[in-house]
N, C-alpha and C positions, 0 to 999 in steps of 0.2 A: 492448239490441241488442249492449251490447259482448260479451257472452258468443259471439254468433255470428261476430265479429271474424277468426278462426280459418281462418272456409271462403273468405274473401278469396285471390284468384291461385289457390283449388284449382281441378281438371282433371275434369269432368264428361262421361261421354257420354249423349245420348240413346237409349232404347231404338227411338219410331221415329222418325226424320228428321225434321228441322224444316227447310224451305227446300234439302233435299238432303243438310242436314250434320247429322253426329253425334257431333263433338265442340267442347267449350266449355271457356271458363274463367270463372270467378266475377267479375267487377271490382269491384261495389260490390252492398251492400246497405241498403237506403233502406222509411222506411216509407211506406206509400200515403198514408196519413189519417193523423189525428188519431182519428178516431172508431173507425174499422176495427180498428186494431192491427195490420192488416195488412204481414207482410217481403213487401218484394220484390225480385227476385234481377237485377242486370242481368247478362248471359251475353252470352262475346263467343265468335264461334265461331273456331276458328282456323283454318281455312282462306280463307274472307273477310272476316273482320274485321266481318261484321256483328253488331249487336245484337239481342238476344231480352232482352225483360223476361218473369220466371218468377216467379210466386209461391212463396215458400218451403216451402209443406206440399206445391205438386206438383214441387219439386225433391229433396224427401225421400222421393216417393213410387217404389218401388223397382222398381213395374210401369211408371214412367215415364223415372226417370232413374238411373241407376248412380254413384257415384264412381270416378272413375278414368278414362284413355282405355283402352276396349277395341276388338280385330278384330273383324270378323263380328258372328255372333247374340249381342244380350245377353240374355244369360236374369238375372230376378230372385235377386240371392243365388249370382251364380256366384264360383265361385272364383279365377279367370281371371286370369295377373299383368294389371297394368297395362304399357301402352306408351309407352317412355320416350321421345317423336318432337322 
């Protein structure tokens, strides 16, 4: 898991809203199990500081979550700068 050490503090948005908000930061990444192998992603959002646990395959999943804070519609694979708030 140190390899993924990296995406630690990065800036995610969601494609569609979780709880109203669509953007996150990364804070820690923890495996579920032993058995699993499973990453999972805790995500804080920034505007109220709540927590989302995300599994790491659907935080890579690009029909669900973007890196980066974007405005408006995320489309998968936009070009779009990021927003530096």
């Amino acid at each position: 898991m140190q390899k993924l050490n990296h995406l630690v503090n990065s800036k995610w948005t969601a494609v569609k809203p979780i709880d109203r908000s669509r953007h996150f930061e990364l804070k820690a990444l923890t495996e579920q199990t032993r058995q699993s192998a499973q990453v999972v992603c805790l995500m804080r959002c920034v505007g109220t500081r709540s927590l989302v646990h995300v599994c790491l395959d659907e935080l890579l999943d690009e029909d669900k979550w973007c890196k980066g804070w974007f405005r408006g519609e995320v489309r998968a694979g936009s070009s779009e700068s990021t927003d530096s708030e």
